[in-house]
C-alpha positions as CSV (number, residue, x, y, z in Angstrom):
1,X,-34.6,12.6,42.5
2,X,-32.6,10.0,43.7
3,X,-34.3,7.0,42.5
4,X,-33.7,8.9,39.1
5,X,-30.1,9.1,40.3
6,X,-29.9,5.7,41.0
7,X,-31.4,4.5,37.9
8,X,-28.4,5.5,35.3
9,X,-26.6,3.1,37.2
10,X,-29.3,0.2,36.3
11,X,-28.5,-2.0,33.5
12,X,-31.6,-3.3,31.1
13,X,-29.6,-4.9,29.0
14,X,-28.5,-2.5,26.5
15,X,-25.8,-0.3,29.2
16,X,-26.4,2.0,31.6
17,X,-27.9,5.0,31.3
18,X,-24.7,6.5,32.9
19,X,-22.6,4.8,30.0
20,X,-24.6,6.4,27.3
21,X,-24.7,9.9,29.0
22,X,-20.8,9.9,29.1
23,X,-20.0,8.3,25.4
24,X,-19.2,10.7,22.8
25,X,-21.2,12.0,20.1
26,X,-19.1,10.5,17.0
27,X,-19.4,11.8,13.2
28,X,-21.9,14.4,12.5
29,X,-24.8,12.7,11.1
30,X,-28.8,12.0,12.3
31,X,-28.1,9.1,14.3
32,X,-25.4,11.2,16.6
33,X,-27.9,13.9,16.4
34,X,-31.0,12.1,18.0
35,X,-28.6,10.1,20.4
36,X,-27.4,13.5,21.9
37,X,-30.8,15.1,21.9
38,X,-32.0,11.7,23.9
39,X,-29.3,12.6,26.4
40,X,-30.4,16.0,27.1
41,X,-33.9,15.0,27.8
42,X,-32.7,11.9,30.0
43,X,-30.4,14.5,32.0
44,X,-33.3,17.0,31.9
45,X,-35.5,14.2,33.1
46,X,-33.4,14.0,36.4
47,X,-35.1,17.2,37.2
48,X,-31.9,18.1,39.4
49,X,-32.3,22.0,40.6
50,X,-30.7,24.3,39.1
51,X,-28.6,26.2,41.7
52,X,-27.5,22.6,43.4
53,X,-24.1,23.3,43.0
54,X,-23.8,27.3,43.3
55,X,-22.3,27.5,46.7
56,X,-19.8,24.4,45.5
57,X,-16.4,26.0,44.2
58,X,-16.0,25.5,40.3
59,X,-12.5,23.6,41.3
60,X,-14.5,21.2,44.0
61,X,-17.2,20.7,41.2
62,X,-14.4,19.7,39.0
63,X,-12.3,17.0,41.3
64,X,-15.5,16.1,42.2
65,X,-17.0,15.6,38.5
66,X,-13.4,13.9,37.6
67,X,-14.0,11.2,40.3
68,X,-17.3,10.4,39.3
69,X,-15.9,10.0,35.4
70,X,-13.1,7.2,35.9
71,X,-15.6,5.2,37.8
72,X,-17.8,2.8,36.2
73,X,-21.2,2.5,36.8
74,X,-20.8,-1.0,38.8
75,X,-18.1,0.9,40.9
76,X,-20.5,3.8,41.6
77,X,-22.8,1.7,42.6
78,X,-21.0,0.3,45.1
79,X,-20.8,3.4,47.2
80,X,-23.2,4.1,50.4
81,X,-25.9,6.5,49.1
82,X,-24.4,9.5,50.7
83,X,-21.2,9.2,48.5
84,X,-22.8,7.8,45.3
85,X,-25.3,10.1,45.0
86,X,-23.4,13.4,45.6
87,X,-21.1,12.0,43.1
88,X,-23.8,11.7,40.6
89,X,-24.8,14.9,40.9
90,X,-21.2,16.6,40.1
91,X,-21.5,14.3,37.1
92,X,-24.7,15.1,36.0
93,X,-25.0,19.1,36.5
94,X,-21.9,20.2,34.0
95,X,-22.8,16.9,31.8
96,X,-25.8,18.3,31.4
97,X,-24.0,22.1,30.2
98,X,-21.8,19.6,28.1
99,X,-24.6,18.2,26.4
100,X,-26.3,21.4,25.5
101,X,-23.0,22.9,24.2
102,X,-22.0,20.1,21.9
103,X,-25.8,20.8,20.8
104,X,-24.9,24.3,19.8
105,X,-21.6,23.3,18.2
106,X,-23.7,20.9,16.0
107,X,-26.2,23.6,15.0
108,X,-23.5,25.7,14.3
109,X,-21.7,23.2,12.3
110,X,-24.7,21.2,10.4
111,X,-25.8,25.0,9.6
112,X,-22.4,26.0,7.6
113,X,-21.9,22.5,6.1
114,X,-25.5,23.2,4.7
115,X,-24.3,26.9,3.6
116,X,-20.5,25.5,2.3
117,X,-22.2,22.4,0.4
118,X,-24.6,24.8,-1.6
119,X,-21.8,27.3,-2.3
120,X,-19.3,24.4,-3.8
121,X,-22.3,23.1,-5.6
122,X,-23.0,26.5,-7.1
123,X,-19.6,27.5,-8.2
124,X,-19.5,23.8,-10.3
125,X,-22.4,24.0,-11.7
126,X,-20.8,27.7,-13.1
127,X,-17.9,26.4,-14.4
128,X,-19.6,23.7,-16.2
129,X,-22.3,26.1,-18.1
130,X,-20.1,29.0,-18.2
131,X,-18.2,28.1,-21.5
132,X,-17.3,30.9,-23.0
133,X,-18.4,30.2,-26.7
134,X,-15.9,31.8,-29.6
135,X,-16.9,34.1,-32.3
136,X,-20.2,35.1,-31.0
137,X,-20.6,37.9,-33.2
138,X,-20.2,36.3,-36.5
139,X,-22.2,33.3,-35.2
140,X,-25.1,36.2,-34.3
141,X,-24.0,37.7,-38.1
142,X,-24.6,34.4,-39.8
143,X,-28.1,33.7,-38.0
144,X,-29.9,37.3,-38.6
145,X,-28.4,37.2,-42.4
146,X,-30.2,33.7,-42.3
147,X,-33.4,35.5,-40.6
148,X,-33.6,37.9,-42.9
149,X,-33.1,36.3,-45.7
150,X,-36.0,33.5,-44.8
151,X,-38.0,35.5,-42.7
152,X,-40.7,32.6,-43.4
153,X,-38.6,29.7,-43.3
154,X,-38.3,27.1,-40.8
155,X,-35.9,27.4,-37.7
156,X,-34.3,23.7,-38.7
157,X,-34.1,24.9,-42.5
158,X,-32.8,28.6,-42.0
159,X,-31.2,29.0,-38.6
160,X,-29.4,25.5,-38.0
161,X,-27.6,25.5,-41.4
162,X,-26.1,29.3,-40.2
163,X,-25.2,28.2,-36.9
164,X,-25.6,24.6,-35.8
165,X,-28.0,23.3,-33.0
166,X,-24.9,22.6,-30.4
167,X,-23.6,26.2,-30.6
168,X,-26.8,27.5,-30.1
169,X,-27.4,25.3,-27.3
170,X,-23.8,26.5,-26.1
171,X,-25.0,29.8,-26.3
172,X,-28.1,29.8,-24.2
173,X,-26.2,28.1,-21.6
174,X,-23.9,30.6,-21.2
175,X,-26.6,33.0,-21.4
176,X,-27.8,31.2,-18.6
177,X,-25.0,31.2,-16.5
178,X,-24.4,34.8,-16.7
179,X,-27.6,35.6,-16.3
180,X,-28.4,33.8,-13.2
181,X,-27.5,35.7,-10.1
182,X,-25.0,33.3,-7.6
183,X,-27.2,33.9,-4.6
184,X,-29.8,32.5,-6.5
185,X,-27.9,29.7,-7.3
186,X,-26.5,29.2,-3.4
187,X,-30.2,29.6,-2.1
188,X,-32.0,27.1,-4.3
189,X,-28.9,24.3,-3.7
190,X,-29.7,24.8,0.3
191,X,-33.2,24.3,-0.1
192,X,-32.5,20.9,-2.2
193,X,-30.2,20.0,0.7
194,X,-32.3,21.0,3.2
195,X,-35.1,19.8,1.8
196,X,-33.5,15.9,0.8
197,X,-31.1,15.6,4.0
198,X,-31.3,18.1,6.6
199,X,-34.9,18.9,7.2
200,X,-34.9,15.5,9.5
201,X,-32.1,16.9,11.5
202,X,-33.0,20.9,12.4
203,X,-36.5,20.8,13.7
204,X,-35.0,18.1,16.4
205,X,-32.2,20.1,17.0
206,X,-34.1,23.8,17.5
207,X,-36.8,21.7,19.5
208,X,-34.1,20.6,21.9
209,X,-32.3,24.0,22.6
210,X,-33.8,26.9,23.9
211,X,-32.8,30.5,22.4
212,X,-32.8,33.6,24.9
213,X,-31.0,36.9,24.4
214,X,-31.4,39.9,26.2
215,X,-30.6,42.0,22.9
216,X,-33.3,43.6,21.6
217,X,-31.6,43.0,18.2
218,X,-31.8,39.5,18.1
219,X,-35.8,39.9,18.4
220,X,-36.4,39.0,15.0
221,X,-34.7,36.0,14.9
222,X,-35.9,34.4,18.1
223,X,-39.5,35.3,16.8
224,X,-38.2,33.4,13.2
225,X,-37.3,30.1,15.4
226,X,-40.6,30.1,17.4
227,X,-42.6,30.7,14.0
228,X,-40.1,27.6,12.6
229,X,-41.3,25.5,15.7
230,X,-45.1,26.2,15.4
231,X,-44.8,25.5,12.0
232,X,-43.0,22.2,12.4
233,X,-45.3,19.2,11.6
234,X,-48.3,21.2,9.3
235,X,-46.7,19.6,6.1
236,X,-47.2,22.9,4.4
237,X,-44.3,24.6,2.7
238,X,-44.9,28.2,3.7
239,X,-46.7,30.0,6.7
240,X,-49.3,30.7,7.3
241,X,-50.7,33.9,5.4
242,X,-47.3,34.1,2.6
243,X,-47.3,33.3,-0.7
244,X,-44.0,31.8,-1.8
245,X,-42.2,33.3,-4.5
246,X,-41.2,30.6,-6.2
């Protein structure tokens, strides 16, 4: 453990690992995403115990943690052993609950920008198709008089002349629009951004978090994210033993 200490003081040319642990995430986006995840599993890596600091006092954890953050790592290093490595430790412990909160936060906020994205995306795509298109009935008048009075004739002959290809077209769409429910709408635009941007980003982020709940409620969707994690990486686009519906 304390040769791991030591090491995030060590710099290979690219900063020390202390350095990168303690720079912030930045903008939302896959590269701040894989760059936390890379911390947790370097703080994991220390393999620190667990209960190191419960007999410390929360406020001696924090002066502590404080005096180990406005020090570089060259000024860390300088320290005998038995002061740099204590203060490493304070660092490292709540760093490490830091790490795995912002990781949480992330999830939380990746997931509604996913949600608010595909919501926006629906309402537009309603107000563009949903044009209400005037004097319906007369238009539907005009195109069963033409129907019936050339029950053999050709649509482009009979129908067009009665109401024109562009109304009809406006018509269908309309049709369309009212007839497709919005949660449809909402659900297929989060599986086209899921599916083009995001999909890179979750299965990282639920493999580096770990979901535990004591509420027997909750049950079925821990069991979803463990069936989401087997399932990561078999390239096929529903589980094993479901048909998709679409």
């Amino acid at each position: 453990m304390r040769e791991r200490l030591d090491a995030l003081l060590v710099d290979a040319g690219e900063g020390t690992g202390f350095a990168r642990l303690a720079a912030d995430p930045g903008r939302i986006g896959l590269e701040s995403l894989l760059a936390e995840i890379a911390k947790l599993e370097r703080l994991r890596g220390l393999a620190l115990p667990p209960d190191l600091l419960r007999g410390a006092h929360p406020e001696q954890i924090r002066r502590f943690r404080r005096r180990a953050a406005i020090e570089t790592a060259w000024e860390l290093r300088r320290h005998p052993e038995r002061i740099r490595l204590p203060l490493l430790a304070f660092w490292c412990v709540p760093r490490q609950a830091e790490v795995i909160d912002g990781l949480v936060e992330l999830l939380i906020q990746v997931t509604h920008r996913i949600t608010v994205k595909a919501e926006r995306r629906a309402l537009e795509e309603l107000v563009e198709e949903a044009v209400e298109v005037r004097g319906k009935a007369g238009i539907l008048l005009r195109v069963a008089e033409a129907a019936v009075g050339s029950p053999e004739g050709v649509v482009r002959d009979v129908i067009f002349p009665a109401a024109g290809q562009s109304t009809l077209e406006a018509l269908a769409r309309e049709a369309q629009a009212l007839g497709t429910p919005r949660s449809r709408r909402v659900h297929t635009a989060v599986r086209a951004s899921y599916g083009s941007y995001y999909r890179r980003m979750m299965p990282k982020l639920l493999a580096a978090l770990e979901f535990r709940s004591n509420n027997g409620a909750y049950r079925p969707l821990l069991d979803a994210l463990d069936a989401i994690r087997r399932a990561e990486g078999e390239g096929s686009p529903v589980f094993p033993g479901r048909r998709s519906r679409h």
